[in-house]
N, C-alpha and C positions, 0 to 999 in steps of 0.2 A: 821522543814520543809525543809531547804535548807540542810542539812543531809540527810535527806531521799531522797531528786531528785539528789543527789551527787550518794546516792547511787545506787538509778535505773540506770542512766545513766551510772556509770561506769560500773553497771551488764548487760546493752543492748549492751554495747562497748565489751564487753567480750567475749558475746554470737556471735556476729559480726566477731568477729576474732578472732573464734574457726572456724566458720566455713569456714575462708580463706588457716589456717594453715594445710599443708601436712607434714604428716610425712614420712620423706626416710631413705632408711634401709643401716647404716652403712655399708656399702658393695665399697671394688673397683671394678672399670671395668676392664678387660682386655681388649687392642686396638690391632689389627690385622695389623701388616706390610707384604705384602707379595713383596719378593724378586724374579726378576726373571733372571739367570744367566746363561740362555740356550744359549749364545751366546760363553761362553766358552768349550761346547761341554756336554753330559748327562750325567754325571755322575761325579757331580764337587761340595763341601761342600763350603757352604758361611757361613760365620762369619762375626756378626755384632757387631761395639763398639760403644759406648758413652763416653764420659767422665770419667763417674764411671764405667767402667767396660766391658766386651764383653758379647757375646755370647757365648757357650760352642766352644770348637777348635774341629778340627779333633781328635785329639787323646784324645777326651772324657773328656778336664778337663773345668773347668766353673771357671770366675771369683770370688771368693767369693767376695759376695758384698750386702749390704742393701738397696743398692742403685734403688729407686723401675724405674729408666729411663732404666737402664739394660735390653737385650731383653731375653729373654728365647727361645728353638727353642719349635716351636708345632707340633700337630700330623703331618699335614701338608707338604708337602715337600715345601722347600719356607717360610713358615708363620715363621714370627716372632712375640711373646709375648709380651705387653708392659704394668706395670701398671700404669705407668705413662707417658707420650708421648713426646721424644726428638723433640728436631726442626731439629738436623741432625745426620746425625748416617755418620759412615765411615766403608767400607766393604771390607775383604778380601776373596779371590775364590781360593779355594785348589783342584787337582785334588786327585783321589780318592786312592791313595796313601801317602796323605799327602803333596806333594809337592806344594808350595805357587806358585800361575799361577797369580796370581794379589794383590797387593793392592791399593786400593786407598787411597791416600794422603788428597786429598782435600774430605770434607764431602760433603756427600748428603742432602739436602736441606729437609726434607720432611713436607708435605701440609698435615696435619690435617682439616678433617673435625670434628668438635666437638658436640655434640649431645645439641638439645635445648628442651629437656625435662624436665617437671620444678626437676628433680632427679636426672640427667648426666643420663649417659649412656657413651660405650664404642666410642670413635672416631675410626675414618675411613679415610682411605689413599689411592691415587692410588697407581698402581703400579709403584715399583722399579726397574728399568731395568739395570744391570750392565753390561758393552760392554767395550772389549779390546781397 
């Protein structure tokens, strides 16, 4: 007898928290950083780095890196890629010649908003404004 309510109950327990459990689909987010470095004039390439690694440069080469904090550039003018989300990136501004018009030394700080879906989702940031 106490076998068998051992058993109900841990089959009520079961059926209980099955139906609490969500399954979420292996999947990363991509988070959006958008840069805005209109202050050094239209027509000026920004390059962003982390720790592990930059952004693609002007003259079209990219960090090799596994490093998933790396930004990648997006369709976007501006937008930067992230699958993982730095707490600060540091940025260099090329005019459209290649020539380096800025960098900064000190990092940018950036404020992650992070998604509270019980799955994640992609975070979100303001914007970056880079100024001489």
């Amino acid at each position: 007898m106490r076998r068998a309510a051992t058993a109900i109950l841990t089959g009520l327990l079961l059926v209980a928290l099955a139906g609490c459990a969500t399954a979420c689909p292996a999947i990363g987010y991509i988070s959006v950083l958008t840069v805005d470095a209109g202050a050094y004039g239209d027509d000026v390439f920004v390059q962003l780095c982390v720790p592990g690694g930059c952004s693609v440069g002007p003259e079209g080469t990219e960090t090799p890196s596994t490093e998933p904090t790396v930004p990648s550039v997006g369709e976007e003018v501006g937008d930067f890629l992230f699958l993982a989300v730095p707490d600060a990136v540091t940025a260099r501004v090329f005019a459209a010649d290649g020539t380096l018009l800025a960098e900064n030394e000190n990092e940018h700080e950036i404020d992650w908003t992070h998604s509270t879906e019980q799955c994640g989702g992609p975070s979100t940031a303001g914007l970056l404004v880079l100024e001489p």
